[in-house]
BAKE-60803 format. One line per field, with one value per residue (C-alpha): residue in three letters; x, y, z. Coordinates in Angstrom, 3 decimals, decimal comma. Example, Ala and Ser with C-alpha at 12.3 -4.5 7.8 and 13.67 -1.06 7.14 Angstrom:
REM BAKE-60803
aa = ALA; SER
X = 12,300; 13,670
Y = -4,500; -1,060
Z = 7,800; 7,140
***
This chain:
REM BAKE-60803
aa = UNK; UNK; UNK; UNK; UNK; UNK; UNK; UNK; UNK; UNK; UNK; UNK; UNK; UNK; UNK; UNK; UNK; UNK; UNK; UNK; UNK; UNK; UNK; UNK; UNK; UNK; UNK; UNK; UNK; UNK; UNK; UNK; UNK; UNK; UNK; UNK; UNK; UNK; UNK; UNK; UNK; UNK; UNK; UNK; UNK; UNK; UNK; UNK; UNK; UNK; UNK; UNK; UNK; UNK; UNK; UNK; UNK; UNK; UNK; UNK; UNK; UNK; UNK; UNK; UNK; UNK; UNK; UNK; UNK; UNK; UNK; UNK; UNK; UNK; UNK; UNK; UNK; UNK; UNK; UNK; UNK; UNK; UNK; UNK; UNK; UNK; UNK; UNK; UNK; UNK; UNK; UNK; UNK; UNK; UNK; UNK; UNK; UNK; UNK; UNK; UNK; UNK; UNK; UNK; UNK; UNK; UNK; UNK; UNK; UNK; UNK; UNK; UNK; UNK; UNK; UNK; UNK; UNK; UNK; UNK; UNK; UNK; UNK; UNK; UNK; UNK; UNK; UNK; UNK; UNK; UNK; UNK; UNK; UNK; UNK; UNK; UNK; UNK; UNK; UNK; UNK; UNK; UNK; UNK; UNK; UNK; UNK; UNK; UNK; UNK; UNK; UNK; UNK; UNK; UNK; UNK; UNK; UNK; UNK; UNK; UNK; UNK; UNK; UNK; UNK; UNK; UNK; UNK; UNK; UNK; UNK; UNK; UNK; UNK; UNK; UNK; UNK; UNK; UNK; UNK; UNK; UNK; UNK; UNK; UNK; UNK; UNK; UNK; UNK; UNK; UNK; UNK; UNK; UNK; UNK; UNK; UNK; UNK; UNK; UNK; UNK; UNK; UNK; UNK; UNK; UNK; UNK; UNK; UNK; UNK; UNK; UNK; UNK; UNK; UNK; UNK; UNK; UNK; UNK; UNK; UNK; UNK; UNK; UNK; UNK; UNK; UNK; UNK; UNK; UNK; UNK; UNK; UNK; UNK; UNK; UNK; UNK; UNK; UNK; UNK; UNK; UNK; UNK; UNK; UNK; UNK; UNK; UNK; UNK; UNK; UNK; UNK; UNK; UNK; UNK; UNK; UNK; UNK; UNK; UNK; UNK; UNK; UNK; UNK; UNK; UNK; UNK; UNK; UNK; UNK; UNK; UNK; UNK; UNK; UNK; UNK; UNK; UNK; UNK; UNK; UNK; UNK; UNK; UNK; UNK; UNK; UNK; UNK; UNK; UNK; UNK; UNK; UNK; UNK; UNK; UNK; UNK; UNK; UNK; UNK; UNK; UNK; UNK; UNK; UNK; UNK; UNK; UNK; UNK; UNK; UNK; UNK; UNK; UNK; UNK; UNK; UNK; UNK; UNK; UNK; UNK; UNK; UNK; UNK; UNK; UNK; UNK; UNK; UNK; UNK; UNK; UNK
X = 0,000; 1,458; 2,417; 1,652; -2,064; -5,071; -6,244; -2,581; -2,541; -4,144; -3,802; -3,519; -5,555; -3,644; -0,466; -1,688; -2,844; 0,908; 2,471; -0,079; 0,729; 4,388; 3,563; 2,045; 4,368; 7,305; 8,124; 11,358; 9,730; 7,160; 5,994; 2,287; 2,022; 2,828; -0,143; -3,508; -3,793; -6,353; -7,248; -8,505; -10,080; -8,371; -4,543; -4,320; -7,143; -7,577; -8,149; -9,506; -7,667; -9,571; -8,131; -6,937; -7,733; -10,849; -10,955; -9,307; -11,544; -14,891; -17,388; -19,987; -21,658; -24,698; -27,707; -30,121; -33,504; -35,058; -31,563; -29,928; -27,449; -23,968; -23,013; -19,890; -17,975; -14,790; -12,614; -11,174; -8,268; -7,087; -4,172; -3,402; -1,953; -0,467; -0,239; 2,889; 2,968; 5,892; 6,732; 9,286; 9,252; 10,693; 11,124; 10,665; 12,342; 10,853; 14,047; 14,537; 10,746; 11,118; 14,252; 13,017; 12,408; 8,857; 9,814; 10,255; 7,441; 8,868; 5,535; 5,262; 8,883; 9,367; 6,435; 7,608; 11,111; 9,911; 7,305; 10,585; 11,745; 8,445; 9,127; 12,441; 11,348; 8,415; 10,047; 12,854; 10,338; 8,401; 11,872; 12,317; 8,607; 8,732; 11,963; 13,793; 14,064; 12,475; 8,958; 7,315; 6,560; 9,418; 12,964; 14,830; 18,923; 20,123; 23,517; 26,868; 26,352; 24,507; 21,413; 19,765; 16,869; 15,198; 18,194; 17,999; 21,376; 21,648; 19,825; 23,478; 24,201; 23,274; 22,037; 19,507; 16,021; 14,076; 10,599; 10,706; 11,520; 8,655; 6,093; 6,872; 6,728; 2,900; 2,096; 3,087; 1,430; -1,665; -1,477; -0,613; -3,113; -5,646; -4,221; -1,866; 0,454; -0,048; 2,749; 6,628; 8,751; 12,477; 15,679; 16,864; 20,472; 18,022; 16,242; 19,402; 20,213; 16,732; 17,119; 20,018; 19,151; 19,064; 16,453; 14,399; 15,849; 14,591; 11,224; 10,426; 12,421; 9,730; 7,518; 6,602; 9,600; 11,936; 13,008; 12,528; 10,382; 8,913; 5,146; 6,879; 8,183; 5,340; 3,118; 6,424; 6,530; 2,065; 1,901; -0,468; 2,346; 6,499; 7,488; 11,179; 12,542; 14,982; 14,608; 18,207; 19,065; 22,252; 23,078; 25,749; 25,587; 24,629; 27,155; 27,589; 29,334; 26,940; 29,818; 32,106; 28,548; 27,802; 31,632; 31,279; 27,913; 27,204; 24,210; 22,858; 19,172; 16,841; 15,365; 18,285; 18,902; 19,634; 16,502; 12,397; 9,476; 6,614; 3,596; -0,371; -1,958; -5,377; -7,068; -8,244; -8,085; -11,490; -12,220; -12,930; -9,846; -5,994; -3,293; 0,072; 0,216; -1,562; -0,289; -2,572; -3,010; -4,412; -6,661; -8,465; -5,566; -6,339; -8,049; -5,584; -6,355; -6,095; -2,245; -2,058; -0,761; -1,020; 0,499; 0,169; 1,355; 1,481; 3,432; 6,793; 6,842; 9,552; 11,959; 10,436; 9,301; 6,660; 6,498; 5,688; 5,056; 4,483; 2,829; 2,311; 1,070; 1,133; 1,537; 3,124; 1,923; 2,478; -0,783; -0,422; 2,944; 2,487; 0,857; 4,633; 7,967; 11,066; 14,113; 17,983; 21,045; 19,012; 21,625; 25,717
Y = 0,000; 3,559; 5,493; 7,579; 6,413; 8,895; 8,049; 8,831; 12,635; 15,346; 18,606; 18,301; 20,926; 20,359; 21,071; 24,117; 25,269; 24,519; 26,347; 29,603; 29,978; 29,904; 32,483; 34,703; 34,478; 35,212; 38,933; 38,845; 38,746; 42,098; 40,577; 39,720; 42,964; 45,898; 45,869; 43,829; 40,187; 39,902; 36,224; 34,856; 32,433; 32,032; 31,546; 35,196; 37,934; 41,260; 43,805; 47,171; 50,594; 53,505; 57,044; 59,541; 62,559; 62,000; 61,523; 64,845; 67,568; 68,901; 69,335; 70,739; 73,713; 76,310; 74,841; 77,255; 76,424; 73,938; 72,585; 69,411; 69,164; 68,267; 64,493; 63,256; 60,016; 58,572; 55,987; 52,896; 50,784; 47,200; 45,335; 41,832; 39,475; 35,987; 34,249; 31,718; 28,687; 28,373; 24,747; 23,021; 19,679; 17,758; 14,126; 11,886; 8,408; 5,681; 4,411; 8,263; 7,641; 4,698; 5,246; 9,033; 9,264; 10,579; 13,947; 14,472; 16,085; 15,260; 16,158; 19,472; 20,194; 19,565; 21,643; 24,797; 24,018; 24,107; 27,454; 29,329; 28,864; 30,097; 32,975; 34,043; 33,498; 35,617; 38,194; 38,173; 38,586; 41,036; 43,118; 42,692; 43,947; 47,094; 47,937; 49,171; 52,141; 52,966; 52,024; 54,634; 58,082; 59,551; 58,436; 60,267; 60,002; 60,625; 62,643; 63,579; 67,101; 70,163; 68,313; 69,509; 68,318; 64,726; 64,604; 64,859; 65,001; 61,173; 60,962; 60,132; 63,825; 65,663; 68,137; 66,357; 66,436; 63,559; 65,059; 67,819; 65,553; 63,270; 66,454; 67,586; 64,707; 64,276; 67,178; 66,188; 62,910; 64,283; 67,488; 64,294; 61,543; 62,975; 60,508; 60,206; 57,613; 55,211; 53,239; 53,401; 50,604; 50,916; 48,814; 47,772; 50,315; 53,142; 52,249; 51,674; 55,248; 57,294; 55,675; 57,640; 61,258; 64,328; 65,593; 62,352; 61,945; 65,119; 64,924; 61,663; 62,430; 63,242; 60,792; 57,709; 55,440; 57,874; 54,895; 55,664; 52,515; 52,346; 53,447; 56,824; 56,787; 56,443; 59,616; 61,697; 61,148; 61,104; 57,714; 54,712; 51,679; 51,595; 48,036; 47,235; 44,472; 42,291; 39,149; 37,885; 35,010; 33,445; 32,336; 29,708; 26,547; 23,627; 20,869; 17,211; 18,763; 21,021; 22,703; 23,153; 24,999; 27,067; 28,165; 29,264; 30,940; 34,553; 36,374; 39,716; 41,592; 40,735; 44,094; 46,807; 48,207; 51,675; 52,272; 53,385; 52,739; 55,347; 54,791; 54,370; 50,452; 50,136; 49,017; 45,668; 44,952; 47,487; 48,515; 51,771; 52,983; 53,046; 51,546; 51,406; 47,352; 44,649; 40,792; 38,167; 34,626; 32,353; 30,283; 28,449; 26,498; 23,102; 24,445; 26,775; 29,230; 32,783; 33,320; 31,393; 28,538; 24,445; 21,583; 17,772; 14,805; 11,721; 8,387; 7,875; 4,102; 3,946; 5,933; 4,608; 8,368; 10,353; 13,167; 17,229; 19,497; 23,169; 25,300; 28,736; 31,665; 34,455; 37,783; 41,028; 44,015; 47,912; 48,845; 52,701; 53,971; 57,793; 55,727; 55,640; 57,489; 55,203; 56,514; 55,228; 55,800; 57,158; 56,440; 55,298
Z = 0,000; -0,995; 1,947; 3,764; 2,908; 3,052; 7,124; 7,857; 6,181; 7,967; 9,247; 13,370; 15,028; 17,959; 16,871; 14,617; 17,993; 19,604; 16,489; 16,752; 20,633; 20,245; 17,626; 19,355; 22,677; 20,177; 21,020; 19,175; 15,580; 14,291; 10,868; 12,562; 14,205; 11,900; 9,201; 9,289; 8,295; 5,508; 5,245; 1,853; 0,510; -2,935; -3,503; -5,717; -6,277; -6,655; -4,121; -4,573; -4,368; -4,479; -5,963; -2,744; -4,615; -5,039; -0,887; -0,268; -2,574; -2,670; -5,778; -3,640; -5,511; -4,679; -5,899; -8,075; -7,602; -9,818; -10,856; -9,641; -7,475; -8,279; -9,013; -7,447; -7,333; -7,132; -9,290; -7,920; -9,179; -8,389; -7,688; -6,863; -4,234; -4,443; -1,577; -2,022; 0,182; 2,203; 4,119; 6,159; 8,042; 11,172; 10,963; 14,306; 13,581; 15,161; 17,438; 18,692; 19,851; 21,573; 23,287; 24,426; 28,217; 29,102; 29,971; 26,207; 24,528; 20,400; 18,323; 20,627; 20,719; 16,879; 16,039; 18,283; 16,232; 12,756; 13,854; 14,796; 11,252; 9,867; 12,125; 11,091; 7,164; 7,928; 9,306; 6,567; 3,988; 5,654; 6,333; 2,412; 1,499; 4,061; 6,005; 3,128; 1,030; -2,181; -1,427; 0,699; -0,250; 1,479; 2,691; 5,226; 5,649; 9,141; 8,882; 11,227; 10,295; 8,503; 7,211; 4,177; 2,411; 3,836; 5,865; 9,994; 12,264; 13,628; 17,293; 18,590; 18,301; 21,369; 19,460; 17,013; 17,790; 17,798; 19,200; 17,398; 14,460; 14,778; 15,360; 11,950; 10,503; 11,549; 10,919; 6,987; 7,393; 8,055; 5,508; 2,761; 3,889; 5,924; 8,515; 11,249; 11,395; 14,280; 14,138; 14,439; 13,739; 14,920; 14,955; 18,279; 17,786; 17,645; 20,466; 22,349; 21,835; 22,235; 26,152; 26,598; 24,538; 26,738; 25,582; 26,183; 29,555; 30,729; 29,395; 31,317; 34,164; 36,599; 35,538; 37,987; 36,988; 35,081; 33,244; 28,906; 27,690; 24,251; 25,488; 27,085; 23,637; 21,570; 24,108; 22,983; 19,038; 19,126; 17,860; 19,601; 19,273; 19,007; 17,885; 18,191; 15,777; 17,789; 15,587; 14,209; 12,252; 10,806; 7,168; 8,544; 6,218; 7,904; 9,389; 10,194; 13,302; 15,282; 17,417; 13,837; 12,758; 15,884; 15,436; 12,106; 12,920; 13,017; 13,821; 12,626; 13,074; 10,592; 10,024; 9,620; 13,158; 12,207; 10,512; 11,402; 9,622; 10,673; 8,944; 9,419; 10,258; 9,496; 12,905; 10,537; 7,140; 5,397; 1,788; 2,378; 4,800; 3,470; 5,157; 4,436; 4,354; 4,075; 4,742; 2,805; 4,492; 2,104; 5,106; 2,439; 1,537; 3,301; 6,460; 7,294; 10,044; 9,833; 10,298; 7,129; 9,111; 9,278; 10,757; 9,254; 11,031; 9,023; 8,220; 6,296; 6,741; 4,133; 6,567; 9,956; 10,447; 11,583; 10,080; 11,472; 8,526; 8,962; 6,443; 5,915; 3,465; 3,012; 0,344; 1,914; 0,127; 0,211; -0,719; 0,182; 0,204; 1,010; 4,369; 5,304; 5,784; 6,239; 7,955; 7,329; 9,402; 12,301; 14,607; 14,389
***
């Protein structure tokens, strides 16, 4: 009989459910928690964008008497998604089984294992899709000295501003979109050095801890939520030897530490209200939930294996890029 046969191969609620929690107890990683998860139903699609301009002006005229008033509307455009599956698997051989004391939990402990790969894929491809430059409406430089243009002096000056920064910028964010951004993503090096600017210092120093965490830091720049990337991950090839490999390992952030992302996040996904992302879960794909997520369990009896196989998908899209102003080389 072929294996693994059809009673063997299904998706495990269970260990979905196992994978989701250690996904959501993950701090580390930011890909779920920037934009809105829009879960769909087909693999690709279209999605509607609707014209700004028409959003921001007025055709409202005086109405002469037995004349009609005047007819408005506004165009729409669409774009589309492709939600690309994305899999990786953990093999349990049958003697490992049998010879593992009961302490060891193998299905749970292999499923949290192959999650944390998801996890740092996600995150790389979500780094990819947004943390870069190019793909909002405006890029801003960070500089040592006399800053012109979209340039700012770097926050390790003393001198540089950073509220003062961040109040212009709404102020532009709003004037441009009629919104204001909600959200500020930053690497963990710029974190590392708003704790310890002056000016920050002394705005929160009579405050009831006097200690600069990212919530004190989100009331000064006017935004709801700071997220700080701290996810790393290493490219090291992998080994026959594990301590040759963790030698030759090296680890850097996922998400460039030096840079920010402010932008605006849609509450949840809507047709009618922008946002600056959107990440598309295809949940239709074989009972997936809606992280885009599965787990299967099921026979190799060729290999004396059971086997744990993650899936997950997922398209990462900018779907309004004046929603957000990326900074580089914020800090040195």
């Amino acid at each position: 009989m072929p294996s693994p046969s059809q009673s063997d191969l299904h998706i495990n609620v269970p260990l979905t459910n196992i994978s989701v929690a250690y996904m959501q107890k993950a701090d580390a990683y930011i890909a779920n928690k920037v934009f809105p998860r829009v879960p769909v139903q087909k693999q690709s699609d279209l999605y509607w964008k609707y014209s700004k301009s028409d959003w921001r002006r007025t055709d409202v005229q005086k109405r002469a008497p037995g004349t009609e008033s005047a007819g408005v509307g506004w165009k729409v455009d669409t774009d589309t998604y492709f939600a690309h599956p994305y899999a990786v698997h953990k093999d349990i051989d049958d003697q490992l089984r049998a010879n593992a004391d009961s302490n060891w939990s193998l299905d749970k402990d292999s499923t949290m294992f192959i999650t944390n790969q998801m996890l740092i894929k996600r995150d790389i491809d979500w780094a990819n899709a947004f943390f870069k430059t190019g793909v909002w409406g405006a890029d801003w430089t960070g500089v040592a000295a006399a800053p012109t243009g979209n340039q700012f002096l770097q926050f390790n000056d003393p001198a540089s501003d950073p509220i003062s920064l961040f109040a212009a910028a709404q102020i532009k964010f709003i004037e441009q979109t009629g919104y204001k951004a909600n959200k500020l993503v930053m690497g963990a090096q710029v974190l590392r050095v708003l704790k310890q600017h002056p000016d920050i210092i002394d705005r929160i120093k009579y405050t009831q801890k006097g200690i600069v965490t990212t919530d004190l830091l989100a009331t000064l720049f006017d935004v709801d939520q700071i997220l700080v990337s701290y996810a790393s991950s290493t490219n090291v090839a992998e080994q026959a030897d594990g301590r040759l490999q963790d030698a030759a390992a090296t680890y850097n952030f996922i998400n460039d530490p030096y840079s920010m992302l402010l932008c605006y996040s849609a509450p949840s996904p809507s047709l009618m209200t922008p946002t600056a992302g959107y990440t598309f879960t295809w949940n239709g794909y074989s009972n997936g939930n809606g992280q885009g997520i599965r787990v299967k369990n099921f026979r190799m009896e060729h290999l004396e294996v059971d086997r744990i196989e993650a899936t997950m998908t997922y398209d990462m899209k900018v779907v309004s890029p004046d929603m957000g102003v990326f900074y580089t080389a914020v800090v040195v």
